[in-house]
C-alpha positions as CSV (number, residue, x, y, z in Angstrom):
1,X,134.8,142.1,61.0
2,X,131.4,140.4,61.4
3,X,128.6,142.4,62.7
4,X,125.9,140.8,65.2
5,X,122.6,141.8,66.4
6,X,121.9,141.2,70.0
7,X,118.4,140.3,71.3
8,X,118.7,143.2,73.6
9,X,119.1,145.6,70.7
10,X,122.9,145.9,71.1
11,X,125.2,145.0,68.5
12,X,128.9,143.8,68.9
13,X,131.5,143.7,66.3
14,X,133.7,140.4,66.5
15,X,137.5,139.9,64.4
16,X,139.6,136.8,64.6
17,X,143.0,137.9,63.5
18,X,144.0,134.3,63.7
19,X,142.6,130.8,64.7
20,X,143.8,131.6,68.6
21,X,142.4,135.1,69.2
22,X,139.4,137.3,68.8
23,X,138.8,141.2,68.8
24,X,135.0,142.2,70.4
25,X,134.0,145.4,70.4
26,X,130.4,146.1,72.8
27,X,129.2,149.2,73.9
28,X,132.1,151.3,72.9
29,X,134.7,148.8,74.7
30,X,137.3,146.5,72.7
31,X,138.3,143.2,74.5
32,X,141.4,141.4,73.4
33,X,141.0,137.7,73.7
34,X,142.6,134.3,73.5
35,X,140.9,131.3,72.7
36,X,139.8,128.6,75.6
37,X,138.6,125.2,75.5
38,X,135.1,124.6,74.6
39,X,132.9,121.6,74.2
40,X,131.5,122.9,71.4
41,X,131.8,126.3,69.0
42,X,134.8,128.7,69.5
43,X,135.5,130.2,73.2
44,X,137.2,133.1,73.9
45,X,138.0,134.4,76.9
46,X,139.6,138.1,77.8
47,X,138.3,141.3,80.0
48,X,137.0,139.3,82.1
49,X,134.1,138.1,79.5
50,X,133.8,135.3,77.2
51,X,132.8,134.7,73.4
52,X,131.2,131.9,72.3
53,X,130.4,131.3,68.4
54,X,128.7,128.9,66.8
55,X,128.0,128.3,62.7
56,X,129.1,130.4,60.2
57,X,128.0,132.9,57.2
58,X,124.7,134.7,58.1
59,X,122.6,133.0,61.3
60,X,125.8,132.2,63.0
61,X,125.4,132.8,66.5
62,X,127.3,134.7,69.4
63,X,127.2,134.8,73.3
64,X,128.5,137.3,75.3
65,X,129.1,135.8,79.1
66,X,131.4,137.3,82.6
67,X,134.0,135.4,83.1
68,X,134.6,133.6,86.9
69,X,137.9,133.7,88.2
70,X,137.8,129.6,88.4
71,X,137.5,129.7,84.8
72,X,134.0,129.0,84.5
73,X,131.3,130.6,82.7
74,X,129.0,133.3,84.2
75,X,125.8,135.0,83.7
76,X,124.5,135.6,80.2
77,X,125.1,139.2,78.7
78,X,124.0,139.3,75.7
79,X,122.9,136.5,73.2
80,X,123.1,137.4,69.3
81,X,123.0,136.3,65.9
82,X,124.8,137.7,63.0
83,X,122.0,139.2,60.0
């Protein structure tokens, strides 16, 4: 489980049981979701949010997004880093 510290305050708690799915936990919710393509980092979609990730190891970075029902990506959440 990695552990990241939001710029808001929040934290949220990411897994990645596998290379195709990831397990977010945010504000006492768990989302269940399945990778998505991505220009860069790792995408995952699910709940109708997204995941981003970027780096690894300490300063690797996180964005929680909505999801549009086009497939796009919406409004910012919540931007992170893990510490």
């Amino acid at each position: 489980m990695h552990q990241y510290q939001c710029d808001s305050g929040a934290s949220i708690a990411a897994a990645y049981p596998d290379t195709d799915s990831a397990t977010v936990e945010y504000q006492g919710k768990r989302y269940d979701m399945q990778i998505a393509a991505s220009a860069s980092g790792a995408r995952y979609v699910g709940g109708g949010l997204e995941w981003w990730t970027k780096g690894a190891g300490s300063g690797a970075e996180g964005m929680l997004l909505q999801h549009e029902a086009e497939g796009s990506s919406g409004k910012l959440i919540e931007r992170c880093t893990v510490r």
